[in-house]
C-alpha positions in Angstrom: 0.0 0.0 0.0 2.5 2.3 0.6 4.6 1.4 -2.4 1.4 2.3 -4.5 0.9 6.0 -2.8 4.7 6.4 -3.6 4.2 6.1 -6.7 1.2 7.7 -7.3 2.8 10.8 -5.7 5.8 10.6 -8.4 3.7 10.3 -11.1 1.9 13.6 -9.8 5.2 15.4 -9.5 6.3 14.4 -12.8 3.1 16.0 -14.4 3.3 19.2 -13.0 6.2 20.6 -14.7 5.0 19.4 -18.3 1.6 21.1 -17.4 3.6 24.0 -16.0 5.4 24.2 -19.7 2.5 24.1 -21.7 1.2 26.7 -20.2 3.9 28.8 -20.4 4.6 28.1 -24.0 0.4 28.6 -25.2 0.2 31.2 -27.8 -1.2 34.6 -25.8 -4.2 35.7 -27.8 -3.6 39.3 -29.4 -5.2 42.3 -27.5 -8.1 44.1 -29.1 -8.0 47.9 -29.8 -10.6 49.3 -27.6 -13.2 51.6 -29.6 -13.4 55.2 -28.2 -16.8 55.9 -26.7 -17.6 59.1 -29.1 -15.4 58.8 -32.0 -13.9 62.5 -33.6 -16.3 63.0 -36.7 -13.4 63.5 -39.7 -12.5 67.8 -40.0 -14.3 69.0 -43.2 -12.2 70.9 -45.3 -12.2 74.7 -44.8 -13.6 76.2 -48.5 -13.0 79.7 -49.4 -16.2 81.9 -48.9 -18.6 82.0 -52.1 -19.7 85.4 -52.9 -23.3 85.8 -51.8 -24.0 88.1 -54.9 -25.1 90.8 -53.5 -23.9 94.2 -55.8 -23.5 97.6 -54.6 -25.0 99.6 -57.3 -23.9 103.4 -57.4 -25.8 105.4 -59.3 -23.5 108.3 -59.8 -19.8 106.7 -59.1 -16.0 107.9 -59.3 -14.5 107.5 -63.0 -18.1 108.5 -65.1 -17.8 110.7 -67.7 -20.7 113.0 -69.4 -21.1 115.4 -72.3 -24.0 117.7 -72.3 -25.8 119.9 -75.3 -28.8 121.9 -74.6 -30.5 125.0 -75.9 -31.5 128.0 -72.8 -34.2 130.1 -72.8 -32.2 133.3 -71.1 -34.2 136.2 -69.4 -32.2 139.7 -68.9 -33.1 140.6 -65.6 -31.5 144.0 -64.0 -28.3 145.4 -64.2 -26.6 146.4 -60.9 -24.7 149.8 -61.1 -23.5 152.5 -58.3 -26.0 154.6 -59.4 -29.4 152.1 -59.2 -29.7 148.6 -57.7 -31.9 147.3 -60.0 -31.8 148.7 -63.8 -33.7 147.7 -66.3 -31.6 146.3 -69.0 -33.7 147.3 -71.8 -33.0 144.1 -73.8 -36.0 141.1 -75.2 -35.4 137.3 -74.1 -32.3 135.7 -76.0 -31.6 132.0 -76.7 -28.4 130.1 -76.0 -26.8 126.8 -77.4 -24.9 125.1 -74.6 -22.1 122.2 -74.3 -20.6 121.0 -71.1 -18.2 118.4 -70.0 -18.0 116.8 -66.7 -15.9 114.0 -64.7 -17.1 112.4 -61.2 -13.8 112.7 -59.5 -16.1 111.1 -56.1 -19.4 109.4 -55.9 -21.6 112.5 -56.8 -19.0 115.4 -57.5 -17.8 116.4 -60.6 -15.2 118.7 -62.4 -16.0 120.1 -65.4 -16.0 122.8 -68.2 -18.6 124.3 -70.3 -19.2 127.0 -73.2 -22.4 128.9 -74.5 -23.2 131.0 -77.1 -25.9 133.5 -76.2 -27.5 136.6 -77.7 -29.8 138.8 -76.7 -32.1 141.5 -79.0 -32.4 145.1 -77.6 -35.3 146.9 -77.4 -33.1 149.6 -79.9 -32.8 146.5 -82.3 -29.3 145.8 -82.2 -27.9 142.4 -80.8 -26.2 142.1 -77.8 -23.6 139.1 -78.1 -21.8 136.9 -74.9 -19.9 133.7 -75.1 -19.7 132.7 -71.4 -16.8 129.9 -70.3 -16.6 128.2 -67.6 -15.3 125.9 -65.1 -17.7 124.0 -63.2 -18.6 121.4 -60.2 -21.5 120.5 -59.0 -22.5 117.8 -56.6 -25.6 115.1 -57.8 -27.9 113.6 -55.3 -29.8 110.3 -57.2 -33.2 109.4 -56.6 -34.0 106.5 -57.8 -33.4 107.3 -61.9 -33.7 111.1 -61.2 -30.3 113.2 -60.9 -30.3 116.3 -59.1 -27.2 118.0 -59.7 -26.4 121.4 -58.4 -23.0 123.3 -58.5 -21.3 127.0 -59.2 -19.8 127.9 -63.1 -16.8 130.5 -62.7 -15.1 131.4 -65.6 -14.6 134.8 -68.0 -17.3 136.1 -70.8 -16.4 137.7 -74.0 -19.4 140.3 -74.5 -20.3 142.4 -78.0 -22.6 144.7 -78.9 -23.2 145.9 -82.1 -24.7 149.0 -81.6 -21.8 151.1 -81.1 -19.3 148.5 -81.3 -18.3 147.6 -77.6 -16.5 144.8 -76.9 -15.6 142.9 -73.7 -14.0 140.5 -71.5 -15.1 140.0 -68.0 -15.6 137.8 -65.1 -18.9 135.2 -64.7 -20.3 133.3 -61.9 -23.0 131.0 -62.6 -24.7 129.1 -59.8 -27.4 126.4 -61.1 -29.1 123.3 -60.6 -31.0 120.8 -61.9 -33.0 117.9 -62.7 -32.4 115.0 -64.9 -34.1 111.6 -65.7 -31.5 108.5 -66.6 -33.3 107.0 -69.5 -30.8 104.8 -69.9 -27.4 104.2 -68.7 -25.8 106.0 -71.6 -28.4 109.0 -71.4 -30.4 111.2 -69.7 -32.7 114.0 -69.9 -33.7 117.0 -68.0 -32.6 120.7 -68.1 -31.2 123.4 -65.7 -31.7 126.6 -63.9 -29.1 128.9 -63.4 -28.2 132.9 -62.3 -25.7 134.2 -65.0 -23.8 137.1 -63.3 -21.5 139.1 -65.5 -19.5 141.8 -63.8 -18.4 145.1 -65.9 -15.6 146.6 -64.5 -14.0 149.6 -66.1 -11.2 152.7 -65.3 -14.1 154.9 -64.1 -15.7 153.3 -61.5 -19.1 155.1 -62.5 -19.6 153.1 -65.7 -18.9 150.0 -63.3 -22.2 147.3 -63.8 -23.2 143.6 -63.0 -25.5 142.4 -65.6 -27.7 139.4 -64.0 -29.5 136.5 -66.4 -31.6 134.1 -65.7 -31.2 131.1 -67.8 -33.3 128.1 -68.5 -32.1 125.1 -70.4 -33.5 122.2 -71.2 -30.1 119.4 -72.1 -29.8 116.0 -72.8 -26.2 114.5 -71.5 -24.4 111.1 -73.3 -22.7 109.1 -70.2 -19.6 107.0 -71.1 
């Protein structure tokens, strides 16, 4: 009996260190790569912002161009001398052909030039004769398709008069304004009001006058 315990106790003890290898030798299973809870959603590329075409319309803007022709309707009103405010200038409504030229250096103002031809029949039936030129600006509030324009003309006049031969050259300042409608984007219509003031200025003092107009034109201008 106790031979047979002795050698079931060997066999035990030579078991265990076989078992003992194979466990040491088993293949160990690879770990698996745990999944984040909330995976990062993937970064969308950044794309340039896309016009949302929207256009700032000017109406009147920096860089236009016009030319203007028009015919005036002009009204002698008084002459001022040192002797009487308010003469009567003894001359009939005269007509006028006008051109004009004008650049928007800004949004609404202008720089420009224009020349007129104007006559004028006196009451002794001779023809009094002016050629006004003059350097303008003017600033144009827009309304929708309307253009109001209004701005100051100072330049020099050449004046004649045939009845006894007078010539001369003198000083003019011209404030006006205006309304226009923009028919189109190349034209528009409308016409002008404006205070022609034409200073005489002479050796003697007492033959000194200011001759004041009123003149009423009616204009188309070509916008490039």
């Amino acid at each position: 009996m106790k031979r047979f315990i002795l050698f079931i106790c060997l066999i035990i003890c030579l078991a265990i260190p076989g078992f003992s290898n194979e466990t040491e030798n088993a293949p160990e299973e690879p770990e698996q790569p745990t999944q984040p809870e909330n995976p990062a959603q993937p970064e969308q590329p950044i794309r340039p912002s896309e016009p949302d075409g929207t256009v700032l319309f000017q109406p009147v803007r920096k860089g236009d161009k016009y030319m203007k022709i028009g015919l005036s309707l002009g009204l002698p009103l008084f002459n001022t001398s040192r002797q009487k405010f308010a003469a009567n200038p003894k001359m009939y409504p005269g007509g006028a052909i006008n051109i004009g030229f004008g650049y928007y250096v800004l949004n609404g103002f202008s720089l420009g030039a224009s020349l007129s031809f104007q006559f004028y029949l006196t009451r002794s039936k001779n023809i009094y004769f002016e050629v006004p030129i003059s350097f303008d600006m003017a600033y144009t509030f827009a309304i929708a398709k309307w253009r109001f324009p209004i701005g100051m003309g100072i330049g020099g006049a050449f004046e004649s008069y045939n009845g006894n031969g007078a010539k001369y050259f003198g000083m003019l300042f011209r404030p006006e304004a205006g309304v226009y409608y923009q028919y189109s984007p190349e034209w528009s219509f409308g016409g002008d009001v404006s205070w022609l003031v034409l200073p005489q200025w002479y050796a003697d003092t007492t033959k000194n006058r200011v001759g004041n107009f009123l003149n009423i034109s009616f204009a188309a201008r070509y916008h490039f």
